[in-house]
N, C-alpha and C positions, 0 to 999 in steps of 0.2 A: 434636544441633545440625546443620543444614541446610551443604551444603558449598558455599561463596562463587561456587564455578563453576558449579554444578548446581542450577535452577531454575526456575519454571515462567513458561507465555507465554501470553497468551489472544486468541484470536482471535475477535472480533465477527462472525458472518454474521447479516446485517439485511435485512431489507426497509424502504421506505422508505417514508413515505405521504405526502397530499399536504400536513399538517401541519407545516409546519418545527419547529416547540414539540414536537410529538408525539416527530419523531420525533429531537431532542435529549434529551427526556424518557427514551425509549426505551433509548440508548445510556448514559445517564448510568446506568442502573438495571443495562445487561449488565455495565459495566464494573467494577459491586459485584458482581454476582455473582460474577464472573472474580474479583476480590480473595477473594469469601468460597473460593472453591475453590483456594485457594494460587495464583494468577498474580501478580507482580511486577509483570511488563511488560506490556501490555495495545496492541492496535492494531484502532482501529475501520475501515473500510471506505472506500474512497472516496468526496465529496462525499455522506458520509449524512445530514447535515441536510435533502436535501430530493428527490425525487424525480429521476433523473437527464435533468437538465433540456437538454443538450446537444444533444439532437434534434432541437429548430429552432435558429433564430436569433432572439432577441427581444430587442430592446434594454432593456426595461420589467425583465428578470429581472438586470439588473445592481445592482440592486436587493438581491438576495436575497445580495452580498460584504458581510464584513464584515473590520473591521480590527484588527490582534493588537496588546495584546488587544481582546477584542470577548467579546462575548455566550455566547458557543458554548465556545469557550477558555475563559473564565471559571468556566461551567459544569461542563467537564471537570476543570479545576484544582481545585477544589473538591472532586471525587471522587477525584481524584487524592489530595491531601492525607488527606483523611478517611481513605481507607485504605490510604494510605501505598506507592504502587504510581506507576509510571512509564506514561502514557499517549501513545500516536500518536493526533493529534486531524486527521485531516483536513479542509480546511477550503477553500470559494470566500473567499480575501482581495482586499478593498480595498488597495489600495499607497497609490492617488490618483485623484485622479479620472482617470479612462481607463484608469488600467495596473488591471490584476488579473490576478490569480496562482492557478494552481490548486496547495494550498503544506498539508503537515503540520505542525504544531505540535507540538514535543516537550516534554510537561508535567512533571515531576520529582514524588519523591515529599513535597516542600516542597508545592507548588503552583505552585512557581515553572517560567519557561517557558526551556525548556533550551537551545534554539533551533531555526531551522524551514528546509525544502529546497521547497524551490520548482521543479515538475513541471520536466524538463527539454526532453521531448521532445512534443509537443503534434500530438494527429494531428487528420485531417482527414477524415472518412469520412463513408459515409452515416450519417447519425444518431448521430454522433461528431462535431459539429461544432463541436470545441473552440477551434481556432486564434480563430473569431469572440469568444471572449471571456477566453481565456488569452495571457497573453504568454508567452513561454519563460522556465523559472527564470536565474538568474542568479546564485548564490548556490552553484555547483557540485556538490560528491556530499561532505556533511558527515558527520562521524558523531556517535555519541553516546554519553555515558556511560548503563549500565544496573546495576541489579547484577551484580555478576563479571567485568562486561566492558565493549566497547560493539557498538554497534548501528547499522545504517544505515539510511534507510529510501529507499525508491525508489519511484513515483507508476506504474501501471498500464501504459500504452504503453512507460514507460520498460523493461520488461521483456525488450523485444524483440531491445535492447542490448545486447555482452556488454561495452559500456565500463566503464560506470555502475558496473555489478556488481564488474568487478574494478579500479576505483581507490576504491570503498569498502571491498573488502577489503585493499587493501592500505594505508587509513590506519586500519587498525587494525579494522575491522567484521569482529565472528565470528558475527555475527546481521544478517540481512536483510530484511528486511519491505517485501513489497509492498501497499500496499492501494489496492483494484482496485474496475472497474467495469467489469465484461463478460457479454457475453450473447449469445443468439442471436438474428439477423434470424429471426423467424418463418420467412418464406420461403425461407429457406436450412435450417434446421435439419434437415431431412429427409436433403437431399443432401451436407451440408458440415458439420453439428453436431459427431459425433464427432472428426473428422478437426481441425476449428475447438481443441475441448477439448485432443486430444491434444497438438496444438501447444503450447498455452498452458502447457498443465503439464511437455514438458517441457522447455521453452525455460527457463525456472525451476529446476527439477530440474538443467540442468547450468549453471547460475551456481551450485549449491549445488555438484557436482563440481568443476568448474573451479577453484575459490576454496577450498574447505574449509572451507564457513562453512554455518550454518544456513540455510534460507532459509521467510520467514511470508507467507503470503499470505492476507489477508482480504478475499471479494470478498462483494459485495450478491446478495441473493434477489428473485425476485417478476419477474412481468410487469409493466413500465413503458408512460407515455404521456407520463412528464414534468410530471407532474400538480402545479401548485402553487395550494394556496386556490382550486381549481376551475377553472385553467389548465392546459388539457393540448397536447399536441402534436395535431395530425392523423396517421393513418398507422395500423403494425400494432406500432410499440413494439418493445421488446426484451425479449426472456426472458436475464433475466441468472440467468446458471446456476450460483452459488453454488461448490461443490466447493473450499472454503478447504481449505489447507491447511500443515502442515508437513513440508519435509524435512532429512536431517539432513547433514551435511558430504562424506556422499557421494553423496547423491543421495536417499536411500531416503525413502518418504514415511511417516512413522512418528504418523502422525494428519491426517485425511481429513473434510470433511461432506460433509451431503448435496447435489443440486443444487436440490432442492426446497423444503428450508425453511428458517426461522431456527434456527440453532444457538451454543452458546456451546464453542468448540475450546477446550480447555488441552494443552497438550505441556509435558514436559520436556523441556529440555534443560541437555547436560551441556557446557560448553567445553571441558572435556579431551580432549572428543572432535576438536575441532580441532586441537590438537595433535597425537592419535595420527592422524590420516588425512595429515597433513600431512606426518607422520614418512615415512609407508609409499608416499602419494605427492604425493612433492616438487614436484606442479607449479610454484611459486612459485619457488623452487630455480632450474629448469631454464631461464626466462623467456631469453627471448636481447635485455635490454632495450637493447642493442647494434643490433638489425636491426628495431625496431620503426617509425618513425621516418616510413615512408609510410603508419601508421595514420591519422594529423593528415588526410592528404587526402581529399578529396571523392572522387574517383576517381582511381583512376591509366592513364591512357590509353596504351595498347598505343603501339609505336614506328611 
């Protein structure tokens, strides 16, 4: 008999194509896979319904939100149900007309929709140019019931934060899931790729220290142009460099892909292990939640 705290996670790395149908088709079929290989809990990628369109600005791809439920979700919950596993459904939602939300859907192994976190932090970059069609969540840092525990999940840039991370571990998240959408400016890749990588992973790697909690991160594969039904961006695109993976309550990364292709991650994880790192170090313990209090500010300006 399987131990209530100990088991398994599956992480979708995708590419994305310029097919929306396809590439729902696509993910609905990893996410059986993942079930047939003992995962529970399952988290697909950011915005993988469709090529990652954020590269320009076009008002015509507001179009391509939908609303929960909606089409996509629907789909998910249905694989969800069938075999009986808990899915993270990333998703571009309609709110209303004008708001939209870049926002995960938490599926249940019913079918039924658990509830959803809505990106919090929304950057603004070259060929990241989210603000134009995201508003900020507003629905705070939720968690969620999984088997044996629960779960948080947190939306790509929100990464960068170590807010997010540790007030979803401290309403109960012994599991973290990022799912991401990142890559290299071609033109940068040469001079700044690694150095880019290393960041990312281990700005990640110490929300998993920090907190003593798992941390999942499933990000997209493939050279992009944003390509939708034959719509693509102008420019050199993004090499989104895959490298999902899992760490474990202290840090360690204990399952890794590649950056090159689509793969299906499964880890185990065991929650007792959050207990025993917790035991040994107390961060939480220690917290001086007494002296925190100029965290709330924007900056605190020198006298």
């Amino acid at each position: 008999m399987a131990h209530p705290k100990k088991f398994r996670i599956g992480l979708i790395q995708m590419s994305s194509g310029p097919d929306p149908d396809a590439n729902v088709a696509k993910a609905t079929e990893r996410v059986a896979d993942a079930a047939s290989q003992g995962a529970s809990v399952i988290c697909l990628p950011e915005l993988f319904r469709t090529q990652y369109f954020c590269q320009r600005e076009d008002h015509a791809l507001f179009d391509e939100a939908e609303s929960i439920p909606g089409p996509t979700v629907d789909r998910l919950a249905a694989v969800a149900k069938a075999h009986r596993v808990t899915v993270f459904v990333p998703i571009f939602e309609r709110r209303s007309a004008g708001v939209y939300h870049n926002t995960t859907v938490v599926v249940g192994p019913e079918g039924e929709i658990l509830g959803r976190y809505r990106k919090m932090h929304i950057p603004d970059d070259p060929l990241y140019y989210e603000k134009f069609y995201f508003a900020p969540g507003d629905l705070g840092f939720p968690t969620f019931p999984v088997p044996g525990g629960r779960a948080g999940v947190l939306i790509c840039w929100d990464k960068w934060y170590p807010e997010p991370a540790r007030i979803e571990a401290l309403s109960g998240a012994e599991l973290l899931f990022y799912p991401t959408a990142i890559g290299w400016h071609p033109a940068e890749k040469e001079e700044f790729g690694a150095a880019q990588h290393d960041a990312w992973e281990t700005i990640q790697r110490a929300h998993a220290i920090a907190n003593g909690i798992y941390v999942a991160v499933p990000n997209r594969v493939g050279h992009e142009h944003g390509e939708i039904r034959g719509n693509r961006a102008e420019g050199p695109g993004i090499e989104f460099w895959g490298g999902s993976f899992v760490a474990d309550p202290f840090g360690r990364v204990i399952a890794k892909a590649s950056h090159d292709r689509e793969e299906l991650l499964v880890a185990e994880v065991d929650l007792h292990e959050v207990e025993t790192i917790r035991r040994f170090w107390p961060f939480l313990r220690d917290r001086r939640v007494d002296a925190y209090g100029a965290i709330t500010h924007r900056f605190i300006d020198p006298p």
